[in-house]
C-alpha positions in Angstrom: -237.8 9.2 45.4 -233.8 7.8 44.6 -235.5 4.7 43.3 -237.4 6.4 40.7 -233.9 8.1 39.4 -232.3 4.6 38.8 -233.8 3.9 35.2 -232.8 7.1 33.6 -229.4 6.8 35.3 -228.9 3.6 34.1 -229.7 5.2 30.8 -227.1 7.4 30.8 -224.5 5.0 32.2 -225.2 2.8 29.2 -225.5 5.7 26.4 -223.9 8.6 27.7 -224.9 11.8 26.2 -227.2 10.4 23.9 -229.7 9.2 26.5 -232.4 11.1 26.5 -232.2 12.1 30.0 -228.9 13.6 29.4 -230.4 16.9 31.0 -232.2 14.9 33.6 -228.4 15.1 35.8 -225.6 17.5 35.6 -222.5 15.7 34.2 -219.6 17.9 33.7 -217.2 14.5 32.1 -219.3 12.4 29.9 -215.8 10.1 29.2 -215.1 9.5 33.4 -219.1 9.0 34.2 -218.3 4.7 34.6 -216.1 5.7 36.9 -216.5 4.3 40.2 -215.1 6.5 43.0 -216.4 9.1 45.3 -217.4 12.6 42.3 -214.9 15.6 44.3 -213.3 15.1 41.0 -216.5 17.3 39.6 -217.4 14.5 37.0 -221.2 15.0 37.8 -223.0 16.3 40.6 -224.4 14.3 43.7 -225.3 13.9 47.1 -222.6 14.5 49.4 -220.1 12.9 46.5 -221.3 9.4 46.4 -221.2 8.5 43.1 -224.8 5.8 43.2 -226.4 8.9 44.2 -226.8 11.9 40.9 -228.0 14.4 41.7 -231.9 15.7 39.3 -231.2 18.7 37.6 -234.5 20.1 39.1 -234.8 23.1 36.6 -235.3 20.8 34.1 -238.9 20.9 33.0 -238.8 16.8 32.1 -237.6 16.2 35.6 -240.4 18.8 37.1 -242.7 17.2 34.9 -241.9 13.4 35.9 -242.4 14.0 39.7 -245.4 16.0 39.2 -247.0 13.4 38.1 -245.5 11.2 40.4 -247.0 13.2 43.4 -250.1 13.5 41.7 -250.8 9.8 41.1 -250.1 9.6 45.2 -252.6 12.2 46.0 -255.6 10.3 43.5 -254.7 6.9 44.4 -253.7 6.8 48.4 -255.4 10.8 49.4 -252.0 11.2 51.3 -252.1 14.6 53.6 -248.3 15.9 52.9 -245.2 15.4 51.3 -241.7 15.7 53.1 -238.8 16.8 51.0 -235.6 14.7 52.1 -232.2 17.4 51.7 -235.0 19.9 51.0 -232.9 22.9 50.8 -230.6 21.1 47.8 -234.2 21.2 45.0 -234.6 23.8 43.1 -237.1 27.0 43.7 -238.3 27.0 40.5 -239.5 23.0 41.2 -240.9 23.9 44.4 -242.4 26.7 43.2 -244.0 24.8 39.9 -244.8 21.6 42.1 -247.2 23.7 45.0 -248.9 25.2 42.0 -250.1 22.0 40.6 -250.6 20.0 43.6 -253.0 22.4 45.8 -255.2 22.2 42.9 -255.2 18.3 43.5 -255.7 19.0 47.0 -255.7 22.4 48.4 -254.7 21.5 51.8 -251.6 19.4 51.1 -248.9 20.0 53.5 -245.3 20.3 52.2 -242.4 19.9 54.5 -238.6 20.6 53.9 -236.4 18.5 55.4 -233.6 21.8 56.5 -231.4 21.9 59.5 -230.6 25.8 59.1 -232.5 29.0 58.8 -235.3 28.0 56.2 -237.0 31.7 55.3 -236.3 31.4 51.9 -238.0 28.7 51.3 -241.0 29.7 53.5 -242.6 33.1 51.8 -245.9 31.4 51.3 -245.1 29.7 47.7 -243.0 26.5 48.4 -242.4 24.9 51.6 -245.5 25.2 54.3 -243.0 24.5 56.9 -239.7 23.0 57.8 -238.3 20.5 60.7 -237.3 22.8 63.5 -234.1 21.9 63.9 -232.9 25.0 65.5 -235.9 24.6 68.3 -234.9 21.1 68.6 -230.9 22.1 69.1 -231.8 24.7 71.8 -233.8 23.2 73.8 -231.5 19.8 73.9 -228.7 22.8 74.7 -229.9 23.8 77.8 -231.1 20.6 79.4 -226.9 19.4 78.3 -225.3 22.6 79.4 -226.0 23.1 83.2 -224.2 26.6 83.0 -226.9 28.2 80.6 -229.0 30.1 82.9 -232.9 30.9 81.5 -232.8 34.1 79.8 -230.4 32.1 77.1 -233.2 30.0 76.8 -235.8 32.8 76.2 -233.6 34.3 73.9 -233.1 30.8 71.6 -237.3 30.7 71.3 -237.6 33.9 70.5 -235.2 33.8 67.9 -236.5 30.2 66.5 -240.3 32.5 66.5 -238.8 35.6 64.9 -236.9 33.9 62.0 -240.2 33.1 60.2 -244.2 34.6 59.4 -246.9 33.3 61.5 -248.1 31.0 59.5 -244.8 29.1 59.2 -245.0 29.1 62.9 -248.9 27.6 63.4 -247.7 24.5 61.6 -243.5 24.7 62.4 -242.6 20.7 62.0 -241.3 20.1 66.0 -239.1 17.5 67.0 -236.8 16.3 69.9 -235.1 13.3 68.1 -235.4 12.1 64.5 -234.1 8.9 62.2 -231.0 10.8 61.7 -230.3 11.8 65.0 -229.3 9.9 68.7 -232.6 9.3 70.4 -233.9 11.4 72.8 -233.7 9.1 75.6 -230.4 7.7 74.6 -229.1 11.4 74.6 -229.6 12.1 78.3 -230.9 9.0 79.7 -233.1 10.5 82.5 -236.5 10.3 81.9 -236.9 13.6 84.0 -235.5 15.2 81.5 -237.0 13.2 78.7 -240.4 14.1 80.0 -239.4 18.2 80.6 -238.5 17.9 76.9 -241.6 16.9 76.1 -244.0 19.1 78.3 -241.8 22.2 76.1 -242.4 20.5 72.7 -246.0 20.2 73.6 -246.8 23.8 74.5 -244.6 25.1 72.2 -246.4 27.2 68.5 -246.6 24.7 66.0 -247.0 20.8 65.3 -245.2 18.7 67.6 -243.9 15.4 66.1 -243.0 12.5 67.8 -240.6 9.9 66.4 -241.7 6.1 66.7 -240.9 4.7 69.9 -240.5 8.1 71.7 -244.2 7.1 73.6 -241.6 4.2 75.3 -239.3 6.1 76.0 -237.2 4.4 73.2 -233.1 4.2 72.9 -230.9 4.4 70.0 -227.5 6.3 69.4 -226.4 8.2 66.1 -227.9 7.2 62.8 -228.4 4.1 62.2 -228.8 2.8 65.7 -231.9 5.4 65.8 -233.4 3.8 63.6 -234.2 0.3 65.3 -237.1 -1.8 64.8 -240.4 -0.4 67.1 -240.2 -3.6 70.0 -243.6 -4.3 69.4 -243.8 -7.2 71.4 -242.6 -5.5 74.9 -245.6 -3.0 74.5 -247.7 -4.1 77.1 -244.9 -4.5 79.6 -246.0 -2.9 82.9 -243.4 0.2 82.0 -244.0 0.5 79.1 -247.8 0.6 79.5 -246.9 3.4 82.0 -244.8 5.5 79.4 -247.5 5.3 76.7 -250.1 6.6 79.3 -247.6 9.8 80.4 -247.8 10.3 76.2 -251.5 10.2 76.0 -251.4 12.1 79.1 -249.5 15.0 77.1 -251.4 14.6 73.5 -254.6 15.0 75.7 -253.7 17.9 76.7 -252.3 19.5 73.6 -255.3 18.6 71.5 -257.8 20.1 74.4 -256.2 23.1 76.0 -256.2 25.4 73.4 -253.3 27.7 75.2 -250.9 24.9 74.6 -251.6 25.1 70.4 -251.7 29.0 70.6 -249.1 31.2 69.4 -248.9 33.8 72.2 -246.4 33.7 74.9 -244.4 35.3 77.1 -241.5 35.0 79.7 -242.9 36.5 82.8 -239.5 36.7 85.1 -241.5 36.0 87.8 -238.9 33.7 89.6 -235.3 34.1 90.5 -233.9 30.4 89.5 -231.4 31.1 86.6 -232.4 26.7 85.6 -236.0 27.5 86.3 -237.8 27.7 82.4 -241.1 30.2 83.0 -243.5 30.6 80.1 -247.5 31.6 80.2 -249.3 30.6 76.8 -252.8 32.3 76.3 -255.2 31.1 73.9 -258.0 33.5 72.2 -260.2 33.8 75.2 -257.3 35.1 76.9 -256.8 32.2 79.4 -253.5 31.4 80.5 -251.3 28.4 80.8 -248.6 28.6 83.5 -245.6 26.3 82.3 -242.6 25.9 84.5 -239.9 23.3 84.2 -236.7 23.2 86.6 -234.2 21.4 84.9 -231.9 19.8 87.6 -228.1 20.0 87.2 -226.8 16.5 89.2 -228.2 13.2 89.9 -230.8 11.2 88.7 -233.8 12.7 90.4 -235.5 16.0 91.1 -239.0 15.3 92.3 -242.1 12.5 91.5 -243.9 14.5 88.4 -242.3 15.8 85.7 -242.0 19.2 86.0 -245.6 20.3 83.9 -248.1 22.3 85.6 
């Protein structure tokens, strides 16, 4: 949406506070607002002090107004499924609250995601945001594949804690991720495609909606933001290798969409093994049917056996 602020900005740029979206921004210095230099100086608000980026003064009912209709327009003219609010936890719970209203009566199954890296529960009481990317999942799980002196039951303990910080139906549709366009690619981050697959086999029997970031099915590489955000090779795609990586991802989306224990909420740690590196979970769907899941994450080389640790 920053492209859809730059008319009214320039309108204030060129007639200060007689624009008429002087209330659209929160300028604190209408006499330094040309000024071109990072805003610590508190001349007007914006995103992380850049000054070509204001910050919307979202309790403003014209600004509410504006992008209401802007999300509307996308819902009649393109049917889109959801909405994903970049810095979601810097907007306004009045907006959020005003915008749900009048968009699940457009389309009552729209699905709004927050873009937050931290604990998200005030956002997520049923009346804003129908989930959030799982950061803190995301973070834990990379934490104990990096840090071989984490032993399982710190591992238990981060799930439980990334389950118990929000309702259950945060949880069915919990955003999951293992790399995104502002972080270093999974593969780049441990380069071992045991470990990339293990990952993998967690995020798919883990509660919620596992997300996969283009050109994770190849096993993609990219560092820190922006080298994670390379172009998709589309042209190597039907290399021999890579032909094998896409089917391991089918492989895993198979099973996710037709094992219903993998998509169910239930779980439990069972302790049934000794190994402090060994990860143990059983998911049970409604039927009561159970789903072993056991991953040993190695601590040296570049090999532990010929599958990939999903059973």
């Amino acid at each position: 949406m920053r492209d859809l602020i730059i008319a009214p900005w320039q309108d204030i740029l060129e007639k200060g506070k007689d624009s008429e979206y002087a209330n659209w921004f929160m300028v604190h210095d209408w006499e330094q607002l040309g000024k071109r230099a990072d805003t610590r100086d508190g001349r007007f608000y914006s995103f992380a002090f850049t000054d070509g980026m204001p910050k919307l003064n979202t309790n403003n009912t014209e600004v509410m107004d504006y992008f209401g209709k802007i999300c509307e327009d996308w819902i009649e003219k393109f049917d889109i499924d959801g909405i994903r609010f970049d810095v979601g936890n810097e907007i306004s719970h009045t907006f959020l609250k005003q915008l749900r209203n009048r968009l699940r009566k457009k389309k009552a199954d729209l699905y709004l995601l927050g873009e937050i890296w931290h604990n998200a529960s005030q956002w997520l009481y049923g009346d804003e945001y129908d989930a959030v990317m799982n950061y803190p999942l995301m973070s834990g799980i990379h934490d104990f594949f990096l840090d071989k002196e984490m032993e399982k039951v710190e591992f238990e303990y981060m799930v439980n804690h990334c389950y118990t910080m929000y309702m259950q139906q945060n949880n069915n549709v919990m955003f999951n991720l293992l790399d995104s366009h502002d972080t270093q690619r999974l593969m780049s981050r441990f380069n071992d495609l045991d470990k990339f697959y293990q990952q993998l086999a967690i995020l798919f029997t883990m509660p919620g909606s596992p997300c996969i970031y283009y050109g994770t099915e190849i096993a993609m590489e990219g560092g820190f933001d922006p080298d994670c955000r390379r172009c998709m090779p589309w042209g190597e795609l039907e290399t021999e290798e890579n032909r094998g990586k896409i089917s391991i991802m089918k492989t895993l989306i198979s099973m996710r969409k037709n094992e219903a224990a993998c998509k169910s909420l239930y779980f439990h740690f069972p302790e049934e093994y000794a190994a402090d590196r060994l990860i143990e979970y059983i998911k049970l769907d409604d039927a009561g049917n159970q789903l072993e899941v056991l991953v040993l994450v190695k601590l040296f080389g570049n090999t532990l056996f010929g599958n990939h640790a999903l059973y």
